[in-house]
TIZA-416604 format. One line per 3 residues: number of its first residue (from 1); their letters; for each residue x, y, z of N, C-alpha, C. Coordinates in nm, 4 decimals, padded with zeros to 6 digits, always signed. Layout:
! residues N
NUM	a	X Y Z X Y Z X Y Z | ...
***
This chain:
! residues 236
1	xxx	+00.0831 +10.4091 -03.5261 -00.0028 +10.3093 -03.5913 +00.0809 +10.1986 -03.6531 | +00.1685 +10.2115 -03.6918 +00.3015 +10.1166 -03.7867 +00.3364 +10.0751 -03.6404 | +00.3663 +10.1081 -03.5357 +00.4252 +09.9664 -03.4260 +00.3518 +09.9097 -03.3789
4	xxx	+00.1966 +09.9609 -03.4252 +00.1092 +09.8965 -03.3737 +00.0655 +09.7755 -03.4341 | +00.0712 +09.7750 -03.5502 +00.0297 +09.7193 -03.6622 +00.1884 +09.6089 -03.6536 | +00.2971 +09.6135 -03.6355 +00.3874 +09.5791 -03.6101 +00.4435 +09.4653 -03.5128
7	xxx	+00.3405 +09.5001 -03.3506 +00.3167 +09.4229 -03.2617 +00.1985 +09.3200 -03.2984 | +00.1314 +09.3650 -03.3443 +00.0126 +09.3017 -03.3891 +00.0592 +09.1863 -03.4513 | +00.1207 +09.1706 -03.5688 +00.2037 +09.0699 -03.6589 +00.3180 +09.0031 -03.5793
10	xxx	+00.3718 +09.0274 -03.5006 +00.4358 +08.9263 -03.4347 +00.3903 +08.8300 -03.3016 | +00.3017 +08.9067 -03.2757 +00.2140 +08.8224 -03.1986 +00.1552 +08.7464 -03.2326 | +00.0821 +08.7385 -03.3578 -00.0033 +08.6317 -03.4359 +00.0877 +08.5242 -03.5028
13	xxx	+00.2296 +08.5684 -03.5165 +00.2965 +08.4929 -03.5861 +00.3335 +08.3878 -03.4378 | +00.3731 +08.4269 -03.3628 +00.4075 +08.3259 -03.2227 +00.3076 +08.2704 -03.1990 | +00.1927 +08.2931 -03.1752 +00.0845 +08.2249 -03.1430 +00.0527 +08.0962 -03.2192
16	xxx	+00.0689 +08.1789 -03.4186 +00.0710 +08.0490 -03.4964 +00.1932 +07.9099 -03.4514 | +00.2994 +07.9945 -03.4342 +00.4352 +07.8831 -03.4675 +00.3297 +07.7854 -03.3197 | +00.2771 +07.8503 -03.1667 +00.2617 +07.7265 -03.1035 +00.1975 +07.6467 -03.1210
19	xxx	+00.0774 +07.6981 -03.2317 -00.0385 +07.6449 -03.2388 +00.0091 +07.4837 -03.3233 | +00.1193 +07.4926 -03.4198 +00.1799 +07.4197 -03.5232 +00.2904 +07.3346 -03.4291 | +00.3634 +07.3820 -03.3225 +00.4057 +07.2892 -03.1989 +00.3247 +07.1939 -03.1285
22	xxx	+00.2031 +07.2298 -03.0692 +00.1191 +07.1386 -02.9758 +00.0366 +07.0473 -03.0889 | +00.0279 +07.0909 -03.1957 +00.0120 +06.9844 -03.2986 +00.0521 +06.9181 -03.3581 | +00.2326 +06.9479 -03.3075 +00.3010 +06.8234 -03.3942 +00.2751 +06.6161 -03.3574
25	xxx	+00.2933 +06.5972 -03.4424 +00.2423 +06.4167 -03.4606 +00.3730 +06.4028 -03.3188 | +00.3427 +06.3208 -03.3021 +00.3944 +06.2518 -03.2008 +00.5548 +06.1344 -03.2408 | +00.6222 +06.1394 -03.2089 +00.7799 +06.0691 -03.2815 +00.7278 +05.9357 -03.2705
28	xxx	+00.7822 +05.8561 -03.3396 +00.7748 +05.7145 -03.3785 +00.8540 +05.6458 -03.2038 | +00.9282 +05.6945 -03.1831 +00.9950 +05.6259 -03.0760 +00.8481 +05.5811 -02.9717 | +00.8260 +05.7619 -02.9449 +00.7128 +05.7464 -02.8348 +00.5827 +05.6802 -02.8919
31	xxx	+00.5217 +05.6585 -03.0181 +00.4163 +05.5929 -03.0540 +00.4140 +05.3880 -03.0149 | +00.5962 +05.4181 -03.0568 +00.6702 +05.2071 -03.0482 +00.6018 +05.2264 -02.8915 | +00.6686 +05.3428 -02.8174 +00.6586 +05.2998 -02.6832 +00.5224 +05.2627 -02.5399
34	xxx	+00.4323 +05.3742 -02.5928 +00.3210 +05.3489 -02.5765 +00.1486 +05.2549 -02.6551 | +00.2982 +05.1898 -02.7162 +00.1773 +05.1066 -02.8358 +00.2503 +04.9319 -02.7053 | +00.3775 +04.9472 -02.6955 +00.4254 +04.8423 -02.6054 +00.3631 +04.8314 -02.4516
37	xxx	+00.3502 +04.9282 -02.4378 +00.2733 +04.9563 -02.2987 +00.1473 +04.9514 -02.2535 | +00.0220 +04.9689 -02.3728 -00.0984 +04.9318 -02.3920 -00.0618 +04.7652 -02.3969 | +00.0065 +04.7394 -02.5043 -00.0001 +04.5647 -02.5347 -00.0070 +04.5193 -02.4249
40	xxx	+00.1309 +04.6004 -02.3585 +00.1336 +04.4630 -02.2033 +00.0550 +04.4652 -02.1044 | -00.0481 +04.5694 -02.0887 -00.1389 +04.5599 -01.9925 -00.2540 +04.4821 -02.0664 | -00.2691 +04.4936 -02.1841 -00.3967 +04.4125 -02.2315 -00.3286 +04.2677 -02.2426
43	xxx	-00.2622 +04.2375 -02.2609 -00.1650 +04.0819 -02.2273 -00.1931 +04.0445 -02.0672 | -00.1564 +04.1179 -01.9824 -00.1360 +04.0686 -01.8311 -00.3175 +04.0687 -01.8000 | -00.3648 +04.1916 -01.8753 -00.5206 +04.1423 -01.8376 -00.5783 +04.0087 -01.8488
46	xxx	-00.5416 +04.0000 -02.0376 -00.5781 +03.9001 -02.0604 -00.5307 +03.6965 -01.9776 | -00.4164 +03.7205 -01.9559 -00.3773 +03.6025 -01.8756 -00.4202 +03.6104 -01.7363 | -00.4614 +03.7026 -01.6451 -00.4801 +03.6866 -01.5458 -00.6986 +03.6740 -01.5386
49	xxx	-00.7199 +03.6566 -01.7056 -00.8763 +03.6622 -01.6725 -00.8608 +03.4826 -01.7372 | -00.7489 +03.4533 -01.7887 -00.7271 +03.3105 -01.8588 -00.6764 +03.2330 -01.7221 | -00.6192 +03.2491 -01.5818 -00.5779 +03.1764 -01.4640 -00.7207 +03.1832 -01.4386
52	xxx	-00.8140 +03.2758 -01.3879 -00.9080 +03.2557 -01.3066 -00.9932 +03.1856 -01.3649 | -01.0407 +03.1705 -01.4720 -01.1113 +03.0413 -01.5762 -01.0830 +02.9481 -01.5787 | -00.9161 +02.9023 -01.5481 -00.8874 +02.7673 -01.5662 -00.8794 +02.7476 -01.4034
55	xxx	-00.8162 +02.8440 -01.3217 -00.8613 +02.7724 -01.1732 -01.0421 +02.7135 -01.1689 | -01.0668 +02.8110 -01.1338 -01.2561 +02.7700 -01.1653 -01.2972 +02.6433 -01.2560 | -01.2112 +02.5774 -01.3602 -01.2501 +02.4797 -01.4138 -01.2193 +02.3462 -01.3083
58	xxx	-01.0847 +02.3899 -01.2993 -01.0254 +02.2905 -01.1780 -01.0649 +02.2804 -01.0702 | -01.1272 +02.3701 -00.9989 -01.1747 +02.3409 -00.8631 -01.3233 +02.2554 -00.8595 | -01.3929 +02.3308 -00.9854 -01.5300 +02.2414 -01.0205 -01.4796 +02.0806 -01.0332
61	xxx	-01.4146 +02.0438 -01.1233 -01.3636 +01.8808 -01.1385 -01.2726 +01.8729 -01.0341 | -01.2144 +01.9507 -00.9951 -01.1634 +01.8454 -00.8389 -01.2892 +01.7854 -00.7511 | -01.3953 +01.8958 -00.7222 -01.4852 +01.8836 -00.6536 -01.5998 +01.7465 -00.7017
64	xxx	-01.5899 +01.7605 -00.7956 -01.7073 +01.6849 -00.8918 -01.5834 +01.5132 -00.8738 | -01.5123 +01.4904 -00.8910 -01.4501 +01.3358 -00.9111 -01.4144 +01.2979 -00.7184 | -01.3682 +01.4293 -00.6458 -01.3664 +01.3627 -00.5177 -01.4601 +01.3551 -00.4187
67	xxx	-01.5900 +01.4603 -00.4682 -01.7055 +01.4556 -00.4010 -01.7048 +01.4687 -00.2524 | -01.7280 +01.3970 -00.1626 -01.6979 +01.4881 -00.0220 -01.5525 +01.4507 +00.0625 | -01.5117 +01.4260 -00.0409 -01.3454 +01.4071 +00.0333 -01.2865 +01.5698 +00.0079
70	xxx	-01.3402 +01.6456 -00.0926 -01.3375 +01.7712 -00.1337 -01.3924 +01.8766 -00.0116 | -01.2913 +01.9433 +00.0414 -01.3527 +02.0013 +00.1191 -01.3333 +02.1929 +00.1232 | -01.4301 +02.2694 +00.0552 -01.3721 +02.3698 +00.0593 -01.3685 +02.4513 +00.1896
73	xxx	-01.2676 +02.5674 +00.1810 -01.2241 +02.6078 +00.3204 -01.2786 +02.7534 +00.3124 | -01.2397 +02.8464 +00.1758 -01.2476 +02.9820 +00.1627 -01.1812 +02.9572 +00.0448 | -01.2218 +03.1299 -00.0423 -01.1921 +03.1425 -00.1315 -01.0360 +03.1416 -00.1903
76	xxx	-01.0717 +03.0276 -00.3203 -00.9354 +03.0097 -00.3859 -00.8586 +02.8651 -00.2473 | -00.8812 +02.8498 -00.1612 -00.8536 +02.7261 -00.0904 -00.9560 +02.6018 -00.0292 | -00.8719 +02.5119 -00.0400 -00.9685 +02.4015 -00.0195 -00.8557 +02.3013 +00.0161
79	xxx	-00.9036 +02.1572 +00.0617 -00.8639 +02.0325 +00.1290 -00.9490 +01.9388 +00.0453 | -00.8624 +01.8182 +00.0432 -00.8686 +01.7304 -00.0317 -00.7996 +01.5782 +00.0751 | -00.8874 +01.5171 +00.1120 -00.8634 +01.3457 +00.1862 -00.7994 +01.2763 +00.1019
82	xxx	-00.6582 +01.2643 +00.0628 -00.6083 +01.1676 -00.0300 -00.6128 +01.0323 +00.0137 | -00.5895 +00.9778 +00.1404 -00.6005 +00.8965 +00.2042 -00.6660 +00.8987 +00.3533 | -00.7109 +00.7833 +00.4295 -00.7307 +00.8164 +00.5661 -00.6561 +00.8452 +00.6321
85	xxx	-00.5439 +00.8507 +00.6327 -00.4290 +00.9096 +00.6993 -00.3583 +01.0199 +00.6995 | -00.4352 +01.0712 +00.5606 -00.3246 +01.1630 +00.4838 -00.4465 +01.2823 +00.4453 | -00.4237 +01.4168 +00.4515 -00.5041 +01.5514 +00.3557 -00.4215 +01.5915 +00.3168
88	xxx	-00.4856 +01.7167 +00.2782 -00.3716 +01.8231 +00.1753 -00.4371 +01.9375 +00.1725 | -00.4092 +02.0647 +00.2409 -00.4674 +02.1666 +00.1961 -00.3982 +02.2033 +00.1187 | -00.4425 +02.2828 +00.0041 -00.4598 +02.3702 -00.0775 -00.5032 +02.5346 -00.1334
91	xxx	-00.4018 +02.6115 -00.1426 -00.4371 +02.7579 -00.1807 -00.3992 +02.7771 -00.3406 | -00.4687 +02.8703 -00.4583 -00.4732 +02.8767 -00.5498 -00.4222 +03.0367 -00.5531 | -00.3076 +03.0648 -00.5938 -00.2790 +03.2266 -00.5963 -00.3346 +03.2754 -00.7278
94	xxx	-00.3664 +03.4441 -00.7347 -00.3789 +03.4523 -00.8926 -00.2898 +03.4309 -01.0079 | -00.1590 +03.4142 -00.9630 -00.0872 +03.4059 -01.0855 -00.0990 +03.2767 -01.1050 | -00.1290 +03.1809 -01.0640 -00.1510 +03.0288 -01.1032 -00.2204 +02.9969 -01.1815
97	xxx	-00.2356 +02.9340 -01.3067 -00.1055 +02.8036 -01.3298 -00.0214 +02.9164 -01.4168 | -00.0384 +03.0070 -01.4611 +00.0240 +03.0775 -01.5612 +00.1997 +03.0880 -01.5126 | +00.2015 +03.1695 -01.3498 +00.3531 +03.2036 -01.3719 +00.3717 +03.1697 -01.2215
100	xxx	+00.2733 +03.0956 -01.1745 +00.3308 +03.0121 -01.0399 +00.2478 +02.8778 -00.9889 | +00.2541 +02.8246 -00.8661 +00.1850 +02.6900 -00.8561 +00.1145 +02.7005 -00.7158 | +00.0701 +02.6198 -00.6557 -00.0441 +02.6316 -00.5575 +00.0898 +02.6037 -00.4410
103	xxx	+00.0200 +02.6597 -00.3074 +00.0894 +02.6503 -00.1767 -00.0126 +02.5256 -00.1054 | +00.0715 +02.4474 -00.0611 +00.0176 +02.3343 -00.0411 +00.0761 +02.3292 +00.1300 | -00.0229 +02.2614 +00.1985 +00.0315 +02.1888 +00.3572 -00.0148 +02.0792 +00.3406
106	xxx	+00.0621 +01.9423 +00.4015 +00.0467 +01.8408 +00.4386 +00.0259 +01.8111 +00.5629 | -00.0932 +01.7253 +00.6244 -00.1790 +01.7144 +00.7267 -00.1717 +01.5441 +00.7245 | -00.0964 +01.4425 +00.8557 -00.0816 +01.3463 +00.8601 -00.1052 +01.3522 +01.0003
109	xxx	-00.1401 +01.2260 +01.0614 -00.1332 +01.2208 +01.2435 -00.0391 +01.1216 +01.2333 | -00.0245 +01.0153 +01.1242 +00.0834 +00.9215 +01.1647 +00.2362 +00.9135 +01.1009 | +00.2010 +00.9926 +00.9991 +00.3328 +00.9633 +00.9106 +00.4382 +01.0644 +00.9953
112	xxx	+00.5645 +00.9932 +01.0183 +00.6773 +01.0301 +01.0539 +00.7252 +01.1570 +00.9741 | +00.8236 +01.2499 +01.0429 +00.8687 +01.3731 +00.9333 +00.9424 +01.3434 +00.8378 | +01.0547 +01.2483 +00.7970 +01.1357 +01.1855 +00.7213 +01.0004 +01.1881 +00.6041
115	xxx	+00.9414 +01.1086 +00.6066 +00.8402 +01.1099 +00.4501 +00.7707 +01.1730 +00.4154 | +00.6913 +01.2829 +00.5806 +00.6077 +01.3939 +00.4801 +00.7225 +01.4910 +00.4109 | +00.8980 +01.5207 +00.4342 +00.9339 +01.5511 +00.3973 +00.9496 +01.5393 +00.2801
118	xxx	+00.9843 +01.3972 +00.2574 +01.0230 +01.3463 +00.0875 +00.8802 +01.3471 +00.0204 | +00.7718 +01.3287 +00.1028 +00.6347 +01.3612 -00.0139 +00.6435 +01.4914 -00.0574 | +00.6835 +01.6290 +00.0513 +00.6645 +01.8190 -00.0018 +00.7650 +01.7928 -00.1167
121	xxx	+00.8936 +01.7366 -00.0968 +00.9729 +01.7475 -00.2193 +00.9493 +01.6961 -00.3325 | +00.8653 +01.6089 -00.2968 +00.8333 +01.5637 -00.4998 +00.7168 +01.6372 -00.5506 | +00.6230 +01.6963 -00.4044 +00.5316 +01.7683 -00.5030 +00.6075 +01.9161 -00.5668
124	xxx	+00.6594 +01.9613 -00.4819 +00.7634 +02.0696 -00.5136 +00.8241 +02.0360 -00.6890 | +00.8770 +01.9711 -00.6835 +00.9056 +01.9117 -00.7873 +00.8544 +01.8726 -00.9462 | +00.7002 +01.7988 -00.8837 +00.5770 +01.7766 -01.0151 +00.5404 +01.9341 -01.0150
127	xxx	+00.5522 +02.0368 -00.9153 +00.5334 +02.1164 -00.9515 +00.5878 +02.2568 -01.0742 | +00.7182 +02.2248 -01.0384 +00.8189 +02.2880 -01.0861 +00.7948 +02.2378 -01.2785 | +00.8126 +02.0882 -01.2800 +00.8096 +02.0846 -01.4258 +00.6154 +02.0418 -01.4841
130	xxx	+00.5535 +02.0988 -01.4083 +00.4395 +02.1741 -01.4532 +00.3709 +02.2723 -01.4586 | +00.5288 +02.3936 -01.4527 +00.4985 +02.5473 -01.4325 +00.3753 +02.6066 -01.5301 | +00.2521 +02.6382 -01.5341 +00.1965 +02.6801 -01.6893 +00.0903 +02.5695 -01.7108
133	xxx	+00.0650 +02.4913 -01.6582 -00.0478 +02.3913 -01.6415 -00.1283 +02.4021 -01.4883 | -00.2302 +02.3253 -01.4929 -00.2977 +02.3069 -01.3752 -00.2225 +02.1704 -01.3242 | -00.2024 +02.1346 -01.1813 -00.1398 +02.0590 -01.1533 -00.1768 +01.9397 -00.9937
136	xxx	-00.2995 +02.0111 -00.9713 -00.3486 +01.9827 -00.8391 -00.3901 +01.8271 -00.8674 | -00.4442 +01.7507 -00.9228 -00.4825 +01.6434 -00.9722 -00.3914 +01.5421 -01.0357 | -00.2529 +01.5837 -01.0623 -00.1180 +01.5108 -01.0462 -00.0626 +01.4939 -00.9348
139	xxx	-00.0632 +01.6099 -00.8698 -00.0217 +01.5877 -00.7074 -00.1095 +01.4767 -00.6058 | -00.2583 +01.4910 -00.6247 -00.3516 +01.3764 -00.5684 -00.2895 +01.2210 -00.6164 | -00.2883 +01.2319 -00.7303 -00.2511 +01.1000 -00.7810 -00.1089 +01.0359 -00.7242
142	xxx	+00.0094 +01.0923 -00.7432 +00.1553 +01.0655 -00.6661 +00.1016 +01.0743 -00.5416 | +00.0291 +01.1133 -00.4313 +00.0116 +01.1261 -00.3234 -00.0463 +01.0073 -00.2781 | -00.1756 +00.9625 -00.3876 -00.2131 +00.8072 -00.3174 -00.1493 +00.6634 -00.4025
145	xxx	-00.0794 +00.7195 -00.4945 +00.0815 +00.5755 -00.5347 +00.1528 +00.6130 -00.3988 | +00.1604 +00.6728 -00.3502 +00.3253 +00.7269 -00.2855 +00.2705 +00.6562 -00.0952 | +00.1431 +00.6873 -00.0904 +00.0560 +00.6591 +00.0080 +00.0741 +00.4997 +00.0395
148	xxx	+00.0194 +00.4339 -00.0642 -00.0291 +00.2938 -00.0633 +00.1281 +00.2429 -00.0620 | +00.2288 +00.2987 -00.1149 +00.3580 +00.2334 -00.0874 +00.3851 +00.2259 +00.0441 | +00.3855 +00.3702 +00.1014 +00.3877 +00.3545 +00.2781 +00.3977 +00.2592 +00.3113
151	xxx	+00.2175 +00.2390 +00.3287 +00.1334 +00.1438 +00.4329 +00.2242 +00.0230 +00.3824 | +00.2597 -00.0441 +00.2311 +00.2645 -00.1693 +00.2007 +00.4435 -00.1886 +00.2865 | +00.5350 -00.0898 +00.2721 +00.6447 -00.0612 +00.3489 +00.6326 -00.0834 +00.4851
154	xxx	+00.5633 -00.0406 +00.5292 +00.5403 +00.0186 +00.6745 +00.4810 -00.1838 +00.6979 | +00.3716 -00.2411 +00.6386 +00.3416 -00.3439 +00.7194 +00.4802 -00.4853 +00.6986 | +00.5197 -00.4566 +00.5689 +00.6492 -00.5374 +00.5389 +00.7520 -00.5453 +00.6706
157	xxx	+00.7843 -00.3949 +00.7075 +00.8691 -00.4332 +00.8021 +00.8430 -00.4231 +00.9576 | +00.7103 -00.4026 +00.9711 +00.6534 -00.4722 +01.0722 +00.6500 -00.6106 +01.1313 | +00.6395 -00.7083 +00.9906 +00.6249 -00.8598 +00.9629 +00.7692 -00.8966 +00.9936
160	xxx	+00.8767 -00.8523 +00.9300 +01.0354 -00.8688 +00.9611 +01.0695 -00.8252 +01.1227 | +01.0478 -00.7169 +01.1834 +01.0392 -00.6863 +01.2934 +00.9476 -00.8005 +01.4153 | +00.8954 -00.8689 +01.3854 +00.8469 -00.9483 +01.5081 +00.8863 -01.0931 +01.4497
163	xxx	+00.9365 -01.1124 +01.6129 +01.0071 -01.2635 +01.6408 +00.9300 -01.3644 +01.6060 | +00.9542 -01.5041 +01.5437 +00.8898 -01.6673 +01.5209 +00.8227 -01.6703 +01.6469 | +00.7182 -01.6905 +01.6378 +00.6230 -01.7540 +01.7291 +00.6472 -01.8751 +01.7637
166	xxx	+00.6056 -01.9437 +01.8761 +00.6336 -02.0984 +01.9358 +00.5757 -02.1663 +01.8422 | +00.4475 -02.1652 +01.8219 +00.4294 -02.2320 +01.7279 +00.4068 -02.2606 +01.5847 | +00.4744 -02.1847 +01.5650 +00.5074 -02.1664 +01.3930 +00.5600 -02.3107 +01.3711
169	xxx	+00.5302 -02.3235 +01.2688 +00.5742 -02.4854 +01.2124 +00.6814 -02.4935 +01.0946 | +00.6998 -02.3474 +01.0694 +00.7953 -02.3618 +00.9562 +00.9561 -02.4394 +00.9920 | +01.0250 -02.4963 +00.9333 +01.1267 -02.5624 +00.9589 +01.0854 -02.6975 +01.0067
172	xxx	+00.9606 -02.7657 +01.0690 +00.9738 -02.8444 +01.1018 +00.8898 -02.9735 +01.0503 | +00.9483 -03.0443 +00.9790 +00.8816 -03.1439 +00.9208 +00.7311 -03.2242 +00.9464 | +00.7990 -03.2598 +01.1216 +00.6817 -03.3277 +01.1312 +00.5312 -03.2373 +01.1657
175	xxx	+00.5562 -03.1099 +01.1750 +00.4487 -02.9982 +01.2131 +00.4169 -02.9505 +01.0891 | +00.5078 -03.0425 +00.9795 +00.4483 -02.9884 +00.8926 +00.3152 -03.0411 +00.7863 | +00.3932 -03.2110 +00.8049 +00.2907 -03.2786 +00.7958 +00.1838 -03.3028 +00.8565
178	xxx	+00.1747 -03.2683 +00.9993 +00.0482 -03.2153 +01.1048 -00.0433 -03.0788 +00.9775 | +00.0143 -03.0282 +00.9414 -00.0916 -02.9295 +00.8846 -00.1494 -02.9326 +00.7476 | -00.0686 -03.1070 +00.7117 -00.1385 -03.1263 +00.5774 -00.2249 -03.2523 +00.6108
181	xxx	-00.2764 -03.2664 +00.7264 -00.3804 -03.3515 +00.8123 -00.5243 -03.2865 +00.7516 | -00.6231 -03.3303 +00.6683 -00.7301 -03.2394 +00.6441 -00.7805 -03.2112 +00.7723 | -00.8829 -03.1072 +00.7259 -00.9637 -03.0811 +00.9096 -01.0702 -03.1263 +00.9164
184	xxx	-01.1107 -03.1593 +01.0486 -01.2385 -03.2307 +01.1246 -01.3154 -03.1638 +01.0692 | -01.5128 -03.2824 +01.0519 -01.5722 -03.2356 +00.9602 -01.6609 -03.1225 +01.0771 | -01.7284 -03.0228 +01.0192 -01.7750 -02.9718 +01.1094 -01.8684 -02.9842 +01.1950
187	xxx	-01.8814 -02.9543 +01.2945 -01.9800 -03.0415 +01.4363 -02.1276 -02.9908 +01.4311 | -02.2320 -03.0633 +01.4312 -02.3747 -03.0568 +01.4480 -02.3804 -02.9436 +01.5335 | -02.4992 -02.8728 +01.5120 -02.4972 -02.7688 +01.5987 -02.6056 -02.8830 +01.7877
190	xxx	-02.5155 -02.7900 +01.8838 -02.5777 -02.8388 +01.9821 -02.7383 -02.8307 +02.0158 | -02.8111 -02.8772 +02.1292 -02.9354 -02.8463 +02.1505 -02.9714 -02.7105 +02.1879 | -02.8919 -02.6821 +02.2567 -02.9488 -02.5215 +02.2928 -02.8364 -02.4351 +02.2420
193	xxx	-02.8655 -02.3106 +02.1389 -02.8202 -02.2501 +02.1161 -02.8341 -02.1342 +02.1326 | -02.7593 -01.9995 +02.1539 -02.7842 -01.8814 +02.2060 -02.8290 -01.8290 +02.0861 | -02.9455 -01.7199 +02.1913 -03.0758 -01.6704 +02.0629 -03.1570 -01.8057 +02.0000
196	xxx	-03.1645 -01.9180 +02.0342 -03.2601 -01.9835 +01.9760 -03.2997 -02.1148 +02.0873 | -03.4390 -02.0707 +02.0057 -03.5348 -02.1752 +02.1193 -03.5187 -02.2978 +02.1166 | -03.5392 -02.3904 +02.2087 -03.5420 -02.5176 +02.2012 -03.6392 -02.6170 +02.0904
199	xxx	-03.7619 -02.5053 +02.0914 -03.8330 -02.6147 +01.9794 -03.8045 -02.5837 +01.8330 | -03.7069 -02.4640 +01.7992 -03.6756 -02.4870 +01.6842 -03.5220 -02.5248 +01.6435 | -03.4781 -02.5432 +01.7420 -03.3053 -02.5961 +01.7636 -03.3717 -02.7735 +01.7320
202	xxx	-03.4864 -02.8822 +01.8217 -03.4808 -02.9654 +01.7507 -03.5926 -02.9898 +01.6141 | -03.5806 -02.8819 +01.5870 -03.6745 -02.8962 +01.4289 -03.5625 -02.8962 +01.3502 | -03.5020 -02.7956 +01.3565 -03.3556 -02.7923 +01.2729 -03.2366 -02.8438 +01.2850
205	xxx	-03.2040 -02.9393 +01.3913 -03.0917 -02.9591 +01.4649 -03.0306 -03.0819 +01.3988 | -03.1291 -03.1240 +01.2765 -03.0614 -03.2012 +01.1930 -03.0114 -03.0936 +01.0600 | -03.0384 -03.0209 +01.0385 -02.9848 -02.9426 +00.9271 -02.8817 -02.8659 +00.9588
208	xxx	-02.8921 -02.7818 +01.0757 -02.8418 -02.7101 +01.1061 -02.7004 -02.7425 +01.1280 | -02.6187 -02.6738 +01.0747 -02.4261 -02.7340 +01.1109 -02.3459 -02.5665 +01.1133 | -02.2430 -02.6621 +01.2447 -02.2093 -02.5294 +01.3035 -02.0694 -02.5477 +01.2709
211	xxx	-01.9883 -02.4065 +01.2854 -01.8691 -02.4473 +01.2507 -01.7439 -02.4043 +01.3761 | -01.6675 -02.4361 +01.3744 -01.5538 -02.4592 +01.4680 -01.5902 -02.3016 +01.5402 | -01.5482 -02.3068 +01.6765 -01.5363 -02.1386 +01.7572 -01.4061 -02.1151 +01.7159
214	xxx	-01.4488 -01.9853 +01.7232 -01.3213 -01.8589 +01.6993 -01.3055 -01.7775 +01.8440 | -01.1936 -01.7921 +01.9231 -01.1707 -01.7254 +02.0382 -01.0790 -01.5728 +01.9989 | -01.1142 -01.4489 +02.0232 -01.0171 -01.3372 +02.0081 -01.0422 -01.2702 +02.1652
217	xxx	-00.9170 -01.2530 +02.2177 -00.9473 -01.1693 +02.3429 -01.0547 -01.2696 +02.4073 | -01.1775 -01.1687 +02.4706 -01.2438 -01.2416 +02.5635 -01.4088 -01.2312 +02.4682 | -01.4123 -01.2366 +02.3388 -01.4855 -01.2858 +02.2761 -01.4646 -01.4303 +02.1989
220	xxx	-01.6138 -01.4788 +02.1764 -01.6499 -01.6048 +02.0775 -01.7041 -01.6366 +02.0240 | -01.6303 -01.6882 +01.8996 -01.7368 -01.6385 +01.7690 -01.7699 -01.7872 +01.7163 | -01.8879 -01.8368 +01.6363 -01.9234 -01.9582 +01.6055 -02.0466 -01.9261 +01.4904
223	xxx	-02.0152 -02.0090 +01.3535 -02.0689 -01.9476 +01.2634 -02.2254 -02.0819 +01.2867 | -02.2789 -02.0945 +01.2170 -02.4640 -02.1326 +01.2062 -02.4637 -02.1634 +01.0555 | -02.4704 -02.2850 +00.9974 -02.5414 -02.2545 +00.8365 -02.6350 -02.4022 +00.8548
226	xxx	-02.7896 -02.3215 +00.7920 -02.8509 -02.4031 +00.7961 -02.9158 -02.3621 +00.6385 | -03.0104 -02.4611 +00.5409 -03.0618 -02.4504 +00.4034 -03.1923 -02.3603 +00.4272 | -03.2084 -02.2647 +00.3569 -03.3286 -02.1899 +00.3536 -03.4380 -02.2234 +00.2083
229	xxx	-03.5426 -02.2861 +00.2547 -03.6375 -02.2485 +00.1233 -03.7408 -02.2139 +00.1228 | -03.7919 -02.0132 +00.2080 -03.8587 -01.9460 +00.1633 -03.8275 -01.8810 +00.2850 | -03.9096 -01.7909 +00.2749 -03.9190 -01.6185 +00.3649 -03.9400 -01.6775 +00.5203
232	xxx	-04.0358 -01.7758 +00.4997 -04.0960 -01.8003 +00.6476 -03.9513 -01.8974 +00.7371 | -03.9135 -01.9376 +00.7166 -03.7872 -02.0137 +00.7430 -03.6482 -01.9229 +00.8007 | -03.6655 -01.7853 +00.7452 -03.5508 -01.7183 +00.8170 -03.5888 -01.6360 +00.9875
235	xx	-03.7194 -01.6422 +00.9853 -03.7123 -01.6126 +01.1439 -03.6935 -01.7433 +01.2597 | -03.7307 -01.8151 +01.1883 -03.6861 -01.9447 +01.3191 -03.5163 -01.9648 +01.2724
***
């Protein structure tokens, strides 16, 4: 009965000591560590529910100021007509604007590779020092300054590129004073004119004054101004 009573008491005593183990508090190290580890998932939650709010703001006002030059494609991407010459697609990743920037292609039929090159590098660029912002609507903007320089480049040395014409008058005095000759006054319109009848060509054929032809190619053009005073007067 005494080893019984014996076993009895040391068994209850082990049982206590585990019961006072699986209840010990938890060390400060591991509380720092899993108090850091909650934070950062409720942090990364929170910024990745703060990108998709501010993309969504941005895609609404891209859409809303370019109206159907805005073209969406699928989700999180879209195209944008910066110029007639020029698009831009556009993809929005989730980590954007927070801890990266949009993947962009440039879509030209005329521009040479030399400049869509130097255009990817500056957006690359506006991109880089607007890591953490939205940035799609800076890139539009440098795209149609950067655009309109082109064309104004591009027709400049077009103009330098083609030879003096025969009759260009520059350099020459007396062609030059030929063009400070005022010009002939403009000529009565004739009796028969195309699209108009004879009896109202001489009803009007004193008012009516025509102005010099314009030859392009194998068209000819000749303008008509005659005085109107009322409604009934513009069908004849």
């Amino acid at each position: 009965k005494d080893v019984f009573l014996t076993l009895f008491l040391l068994w209850h005593i082990r049982y206590s000591i585990s019961l006072c183990v699986s209840a010990a508090p938890i060390s400060l190290a591991s509380r720092k560590a899993f108090h850091v580890s909650t934070s950062s998932r409720k942090s990364k939650a929170k910024t990745m529910s703060q990108d998709s709010q501010e993309r969504q703001y941005e895609t609404e006002a891209l859409e809303a100021i370019f109206g159907n030059e805005f073209i969406p494609v699928e989700p999180n991407t879209f195209q944008i007509q910066v110029l007639p010459f020029l698009n831009i697609r556009i993809f929005l990743p989730d980590t954007y604007p927070s801890r990266s920037s949009p993947l962009f292609e440039l879509q030209s039929p005329s521009l040479p590779g030399d400049q869509i090159a130097t255009l990817t590098s500056n957006l690359d660029r506006i991109a880089e020092e607007s890591l953490g912002e939205v940035v799609v609507f800076k890139w539009i903007e440098y795209l149609r300054e950067a655009g309109d320089q082109i064309l104004q480049d591009n027709a400049r040395g077009l103009a330098q590129s083609q030879p003096p014409r025969d009759d260009d008058p520059s350099g020459d005095p007396e062609e030059l004073e030929d063009d400070l000759e005022p010009e002939p006054e403009p000529r009565a319109a004739p009796a028969a004119a195309h699209g108009v009848s004879s009896e109202t060509m001489s009803k009007w054929s004193a008012v009516i004054v025509s102005g010099e032809t314009l030859v392009d190619r194998k068209s000819t053009f000749q303008a008509h101004l005659a005085p109107v005073t009322s409604a009934l007067d513009v069908p004849q």
